[in-house]
N, C-alpha and C positions, 0 to 999 in steps of 0.2 A: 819184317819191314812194315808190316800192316798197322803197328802202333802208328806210325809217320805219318801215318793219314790219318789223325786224329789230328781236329782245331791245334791240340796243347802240342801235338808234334811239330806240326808243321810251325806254330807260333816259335819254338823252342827252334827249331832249326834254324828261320830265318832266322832268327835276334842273333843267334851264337855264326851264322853265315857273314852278319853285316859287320858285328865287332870285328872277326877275323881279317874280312877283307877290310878293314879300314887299318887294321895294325901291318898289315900284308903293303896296302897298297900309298898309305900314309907317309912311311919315311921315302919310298920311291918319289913320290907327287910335290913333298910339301916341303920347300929349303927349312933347312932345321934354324936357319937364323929369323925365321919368322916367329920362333917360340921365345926366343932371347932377345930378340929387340925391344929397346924400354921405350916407354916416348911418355915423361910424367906432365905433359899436361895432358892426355886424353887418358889420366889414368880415372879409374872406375865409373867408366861408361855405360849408362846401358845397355839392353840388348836394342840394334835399329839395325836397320839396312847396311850403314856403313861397318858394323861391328856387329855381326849376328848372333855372337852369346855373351856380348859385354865385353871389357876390360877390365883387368888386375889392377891390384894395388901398384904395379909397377907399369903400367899402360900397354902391359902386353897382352894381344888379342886371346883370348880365351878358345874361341874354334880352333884355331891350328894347336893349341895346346892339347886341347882334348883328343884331338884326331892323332896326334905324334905319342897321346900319354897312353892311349890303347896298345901302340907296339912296345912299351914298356911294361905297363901291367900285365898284359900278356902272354909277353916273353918268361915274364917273373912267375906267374903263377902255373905255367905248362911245366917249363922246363922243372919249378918244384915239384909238383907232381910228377913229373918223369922220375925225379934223382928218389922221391917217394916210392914208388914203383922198386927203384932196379933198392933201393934196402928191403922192402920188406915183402917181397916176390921171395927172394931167397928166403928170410928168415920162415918164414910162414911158410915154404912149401917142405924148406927141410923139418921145421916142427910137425906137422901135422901127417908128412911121410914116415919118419921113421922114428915118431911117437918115444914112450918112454923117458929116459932122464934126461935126453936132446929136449923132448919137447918140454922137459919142466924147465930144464935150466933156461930154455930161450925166450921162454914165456914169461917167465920170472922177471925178466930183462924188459922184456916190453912190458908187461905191466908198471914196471917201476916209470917207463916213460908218461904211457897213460896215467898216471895219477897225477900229472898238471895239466893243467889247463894247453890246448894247442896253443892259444896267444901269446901266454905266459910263458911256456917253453920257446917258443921262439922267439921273445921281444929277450928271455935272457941268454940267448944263444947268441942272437944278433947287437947286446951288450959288449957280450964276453968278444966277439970276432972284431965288431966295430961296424958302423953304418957304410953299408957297399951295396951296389947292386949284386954282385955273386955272393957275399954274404948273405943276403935276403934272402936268395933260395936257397944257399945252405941251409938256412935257418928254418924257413919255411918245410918245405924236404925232409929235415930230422923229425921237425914234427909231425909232418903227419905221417911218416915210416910205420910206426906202430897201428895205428887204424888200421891200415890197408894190412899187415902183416897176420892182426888179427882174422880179420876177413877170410884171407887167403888159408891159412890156419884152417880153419873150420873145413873149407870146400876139397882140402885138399885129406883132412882125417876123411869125409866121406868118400872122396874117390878111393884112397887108400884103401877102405874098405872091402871096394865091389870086388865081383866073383875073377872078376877077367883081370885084375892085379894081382890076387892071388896066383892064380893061374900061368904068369907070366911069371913072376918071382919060383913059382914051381919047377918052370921049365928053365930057369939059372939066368936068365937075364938079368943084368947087371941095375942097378939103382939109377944111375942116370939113365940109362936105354928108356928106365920104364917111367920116371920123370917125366925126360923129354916128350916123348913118344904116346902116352898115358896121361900122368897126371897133368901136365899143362893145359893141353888143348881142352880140359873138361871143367879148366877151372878161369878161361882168361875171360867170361862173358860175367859175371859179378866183376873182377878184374875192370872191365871196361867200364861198367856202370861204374863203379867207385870212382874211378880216376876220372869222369866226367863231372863227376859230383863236386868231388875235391878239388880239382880248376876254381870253380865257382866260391869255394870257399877257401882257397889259396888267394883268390884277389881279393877277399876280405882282409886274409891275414896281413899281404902285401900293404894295403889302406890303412890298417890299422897300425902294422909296425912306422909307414909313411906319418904317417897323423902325427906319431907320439916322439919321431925326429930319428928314427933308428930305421929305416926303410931307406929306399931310393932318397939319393942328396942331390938338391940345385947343383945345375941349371937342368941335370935331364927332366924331365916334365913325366909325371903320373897322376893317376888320378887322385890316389890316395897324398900325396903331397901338392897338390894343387886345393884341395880340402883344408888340409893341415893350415898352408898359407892364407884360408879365405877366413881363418875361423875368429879372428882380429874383427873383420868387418863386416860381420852380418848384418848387421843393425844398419848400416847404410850401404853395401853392395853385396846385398843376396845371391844377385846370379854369379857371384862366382863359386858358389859350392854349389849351388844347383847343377850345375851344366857338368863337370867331372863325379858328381853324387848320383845323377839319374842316370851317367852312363854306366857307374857299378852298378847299379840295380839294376837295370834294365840286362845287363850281362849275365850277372848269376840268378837273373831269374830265367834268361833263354836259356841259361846250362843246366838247371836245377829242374826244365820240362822237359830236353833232351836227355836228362838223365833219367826221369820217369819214362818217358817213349823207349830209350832203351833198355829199362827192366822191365819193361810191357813185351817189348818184343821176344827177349830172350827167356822170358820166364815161361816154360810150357803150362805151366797151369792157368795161366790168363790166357795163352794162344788158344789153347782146349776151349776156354770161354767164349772167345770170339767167334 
C-alpha cells in the first residue's frame, strides 16, 4: 500500500474515487428527465452561471448529462472488463497449467483474436450484434478476453512450474484442488493490475464505438455519444465536446496511475526498492 502515497497514487485514486461516486451517486440525485429535456431556444449556450457547462444542440443542459453519462460509461466499461476477466481467467490459466497441445491449441485461438486491432474487433462484433448497451460490452469483453488471457498464461506457466506444485501434484491432489488452492491466489495481483488498466481503456473503446454510432443509442447519455453528437458543431459550440472529452481523460488517466500504484505496490522488486 506504500505506492498510494505517492502524489501519482493518491492523484490516481482520487480522480478514479470522484468518477465513481458521481456514476454511484448521479442516477440517485439527478431526475433522468433533466438529460432529455429539450428547450431549442436556449440551445448552444455557453458555459455561465445559469448553465455551468453550456447547452446542446438540442438545448439540453450539458452538466446533468455528463454526471448521468459517467453511470453509463462506467457501467460499460467495468462490467466489459468483468465478462473480460471471467473469458480469459479460464482460458489462460488452463493453458499455461497444463501446458502442451491444450496450450498450443488455446493459444492458437487467441492469437488469431489478437491479430486485430481491439477497436476493430469490437466495432465489427458490435456491427454483427447491432448497437445496444449489452451489446457494447459484449463487444468490448470479447475483445479484450485475449490480452488478459495472455497475461494470465504466462503467470500461470511460472507458477506451474515452482517446487511446491510439483510437490502437490506428487502427493495426488487433483488439478482443480491445486488451481484453486495454488495457482490463482499467485496469479490475481497482475490479474488486478490488468483489469484496472483495461477499465481505462474499455472507456475508450466504449467512446470510440459511441462516436462511430455503434456504442450506446439516444436518449441514454454517455460520454462517448455526447462527443459523437457535438462533432457537427465545434466551430460554434466547443463546449460541448469539451465537457464529456475532459471527463474521459481525466478518468483513464486516474485509472492509468492507479494502475501504476498498483503494480508498484504488488511488484516485490520495486517494494525491495523502497
Amino acid at each position: 500500500m506504500g505506492a498510494f502515497l505517492t502524489p501519482k497514487g493518491l492523484l490516481g485514486l482520487l480522480l478514479v474515487g470522484f468518477f465513481v461516486g458521481m456514476a454511484v451517486l448521479a442516477p440517485l440525485l439527478i431526475d433522468e428527465g433533466l438529460t432529455t429535456k429539450i428547450d431549442v431556444l436556449a440551445r448552444h449556450q455557453p458555459p455561465s452561471l445559469e448553465h455551468p457547462m453550456g447547452t446542446d444542440q438540442l438545448g439540453r443542459e450539458i452538466v446533468w448529462r455528463v454526471l448521468l453519462g459517467a453511470s453509463t460509461s462506467l457501467l460499460i466499461a467495468v462490467s466489459a472488463v468483468a465478462l473480460s476477466i471471467l473469458i480469459g481467467l479460464p482460458l489462460g490459466v488452463i493453458s499455461g497449467y497444463f501446458g502442451g497441445w491444450t496450450d498450443s491449441a488455446l493459444m492458437r485461438l487467441v492469437d488469431t483474436f489478437l491479430s486485430f486491432p481491439v477497436l476493430l474487433l469490437a466495432l465489427t462484433i458490435s456491427a454483427v450484434l447491432g448497437p445496444s448497451l449489452p451489446n457494447t460490452i459484449l463487444a468490448i469483453g470479447i475483445a479484450f478476453a485475449p490480452y488478459l488471457a495472455r497475461i494470465v498464461r504466462g503467470e500461470a506457466l511460472r507458477v506451474a512450474a515452482l517446487p511446491y506444485i510439483e510437490a502437490a501434484r506428487s502427493q495426488g491432489a487433483r488439478h482443480g484442488r491445486i488451481i484453486r488452492r495454488h495457482v490463482l491466489p499467485n496469479i490475481m495481483a497482475p490479474v488486478i493490475v490488468q483489469a484496472t488498466i483495461s477499465v481505462a481503456f474499455a472507456i475508450l473503446a466504449e467512446a470510440g464505438l459511441s462516436f462511430l454510432g455503434l456504442g450506446t443509442q439516444p436518449p441514454t447519455p454517455s460520454w462517448g455519444l455526447m462527443i459523437q453528437a457535438s462533432r457537427d458543431y465545434l466551430d460554434v459550440a466547443p463546449w460541448t465536446a469539451l465537457a464529456p472529452g475532459l471527463a474521459v481523460a481525466l478518468t483513464v488517466l486516474g485509472l492509468n496511475m492507479l494502475g501504476d500504484a498498483l503494480r508498484d505496490a504488488m511488484d516485490p522488486t520495486v517494494a525491495a526498492e523502497r
